[in-house]
C-alpha positions as CSV (number, residue, x, y, z in Angstrom):
1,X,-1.1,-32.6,-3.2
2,X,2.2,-35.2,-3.2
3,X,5.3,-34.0,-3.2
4,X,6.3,-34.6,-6.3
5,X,3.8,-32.4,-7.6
6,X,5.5,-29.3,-5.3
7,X,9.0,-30.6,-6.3
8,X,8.1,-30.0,-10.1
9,X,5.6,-27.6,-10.1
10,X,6.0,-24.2,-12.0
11,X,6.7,-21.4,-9.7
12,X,7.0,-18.6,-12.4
13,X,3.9,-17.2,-11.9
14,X,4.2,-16.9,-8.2
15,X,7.6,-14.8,-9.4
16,X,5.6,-12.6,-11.7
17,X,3.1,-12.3,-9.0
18,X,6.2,-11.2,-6.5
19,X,7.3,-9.0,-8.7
20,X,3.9,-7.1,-9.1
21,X,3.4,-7.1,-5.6
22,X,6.7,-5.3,-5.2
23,X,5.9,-3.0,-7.5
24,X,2.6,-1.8,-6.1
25,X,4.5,-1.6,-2.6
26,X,6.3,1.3,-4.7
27,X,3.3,2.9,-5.7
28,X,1.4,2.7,-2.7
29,X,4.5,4.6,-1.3
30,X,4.2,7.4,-3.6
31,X,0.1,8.0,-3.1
32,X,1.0,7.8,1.1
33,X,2.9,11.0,0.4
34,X,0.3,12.1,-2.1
35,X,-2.2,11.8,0.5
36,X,-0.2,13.3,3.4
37,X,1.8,16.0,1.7
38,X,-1.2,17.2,-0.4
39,X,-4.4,16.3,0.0
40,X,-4.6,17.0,3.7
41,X,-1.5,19.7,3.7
42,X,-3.6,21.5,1.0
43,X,-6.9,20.4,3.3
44,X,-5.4,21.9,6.1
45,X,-4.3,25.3,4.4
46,X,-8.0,26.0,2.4
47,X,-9.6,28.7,3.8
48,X,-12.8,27.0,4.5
49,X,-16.2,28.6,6.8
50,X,-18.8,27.2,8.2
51,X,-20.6,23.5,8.2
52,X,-18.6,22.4,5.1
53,X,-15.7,23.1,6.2
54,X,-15.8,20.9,9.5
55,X,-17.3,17.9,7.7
56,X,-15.0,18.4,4.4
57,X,-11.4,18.8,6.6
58,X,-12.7,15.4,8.8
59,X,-13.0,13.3,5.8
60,X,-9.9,14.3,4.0
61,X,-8.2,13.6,7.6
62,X,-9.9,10.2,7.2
63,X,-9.0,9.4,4.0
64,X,-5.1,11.0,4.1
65,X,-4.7,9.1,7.1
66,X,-5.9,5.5,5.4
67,X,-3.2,5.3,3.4
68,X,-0.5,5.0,5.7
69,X,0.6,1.0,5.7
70,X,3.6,-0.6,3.7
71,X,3.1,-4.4,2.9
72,X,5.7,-6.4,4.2
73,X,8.0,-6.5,1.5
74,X,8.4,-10.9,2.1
75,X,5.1,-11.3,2.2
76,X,5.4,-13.3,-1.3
77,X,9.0,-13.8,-1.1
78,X,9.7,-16.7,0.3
79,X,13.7,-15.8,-0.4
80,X,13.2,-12.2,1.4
81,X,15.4,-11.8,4.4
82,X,12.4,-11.2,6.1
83,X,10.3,-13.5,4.3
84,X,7.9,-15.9,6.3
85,X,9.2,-19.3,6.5
């Protein structure tokens, strides 16, 4: 690609695209808590017996505790503070 293409190209989309990604940053935050606060706090306080229990309480462990990262919020954002260079 020559520079001139880069100089003039259209960078709105990779906005939009910033934008979007920020926004599901946000609501990735809100299912972490979902997952924490109550699929594995209500998990936790089910008063399960025997075989299904065990195997039922590991897996929502497994799954609460998979949703636990936060992008980086420059990951797109070239103009973040902490954006990559």
């Amino acid at each position: 690609m020559k520079l001139d293409a880069l100089r003039h190209a259209d960078f709105s989309k990779l906005s939009a695209a910033v934008t979007d990604w920020s926004e599901m940053v946000e609501k990735l935050s809100v299912l972490k808590e979902d997952a924490r606060s109550q699929l594995k706090g209500k998990a936790d306080k089910a008063d399960w017996t025997g075989l299904n229990a065990a195997v039922t309480r590991e897996f929502v462990a497994k799954t609460a505790g998979r949703v636990r990262r936060r992008p980086h919020p420059g990951l797109l954002d070239p103009q973040h503070p902490q954006g990559h260079p």
